[in-house]
N, C-alpha and C positions, 0 to 999 in steps of 0.2 A: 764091076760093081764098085772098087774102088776109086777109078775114075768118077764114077756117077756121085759117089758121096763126095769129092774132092770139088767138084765143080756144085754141087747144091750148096757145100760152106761157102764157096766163097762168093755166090748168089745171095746168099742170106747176109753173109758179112756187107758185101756191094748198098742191099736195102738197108743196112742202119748205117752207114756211113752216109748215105744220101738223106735219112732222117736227120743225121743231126748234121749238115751242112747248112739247113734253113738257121741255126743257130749260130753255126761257125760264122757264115756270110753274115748274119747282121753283126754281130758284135765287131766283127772287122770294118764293115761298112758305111752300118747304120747308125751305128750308138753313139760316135760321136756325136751326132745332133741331138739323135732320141732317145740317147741313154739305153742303160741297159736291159732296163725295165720299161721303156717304152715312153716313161714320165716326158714330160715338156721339158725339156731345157731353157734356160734364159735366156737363149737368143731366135727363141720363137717358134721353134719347132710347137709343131701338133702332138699331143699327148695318144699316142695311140699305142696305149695299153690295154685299151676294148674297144678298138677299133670295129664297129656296124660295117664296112663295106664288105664286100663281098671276095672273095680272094684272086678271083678273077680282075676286080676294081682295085686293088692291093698292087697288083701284079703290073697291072696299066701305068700307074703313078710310079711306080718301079721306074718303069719303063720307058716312062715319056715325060714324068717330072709333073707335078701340077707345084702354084703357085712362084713360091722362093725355090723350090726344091727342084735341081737339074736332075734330067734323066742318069740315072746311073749306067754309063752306058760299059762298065768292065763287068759286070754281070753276063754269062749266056743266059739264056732262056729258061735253061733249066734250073740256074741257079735263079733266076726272078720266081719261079713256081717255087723252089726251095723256101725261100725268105719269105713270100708272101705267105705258103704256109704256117709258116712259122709264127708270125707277125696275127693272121688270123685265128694262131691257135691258142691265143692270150700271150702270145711271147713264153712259152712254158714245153 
């Protein structure tokens, strides 16, 4: 029993530490272009602090970059799903 409860803490610990890495990864990754808060920046970044796409479409431009913006490619997968959450969830 005490193994069972030892291994559900550190299940449950595992899922908020994976909640707040969408947070952790942008602000390391992201914010420099797109601030903290997702505002535009002066060198032309897109304001996507309510960002309409989709999080799946979030995840893509992650991933493959659109316009000025190169694919991020030190991201895993998990962490693109991390960030784009995050990024779709108002940055909050």
């Amino acid at each position: 029993m005490k193994r069972l409860m030892v291994l559900f803490v550190l299940v449950a610990f595992a899922g908020v530490a994976r909640a707040e890495d969408g947070k952790t990864l942008f602000d390391s990754k992201c914010a420099a272009c797109h601030g903290k808060d997702g505002k535009a920046k002066k060198m032309g970044s897109p304001d996507i602090s309510a960002v309409k796409a989709s999080e799946a479409d979030i995840a893509k431009v992650i991933s493959d970059g659109k316009g000025k913006m190169k694919p991020v490619k030190s991201l895993t997968p998990e962490q693109v799903q991390a960030v784009a959450k995050y990024v779709k969830g108002g940055l909050k």
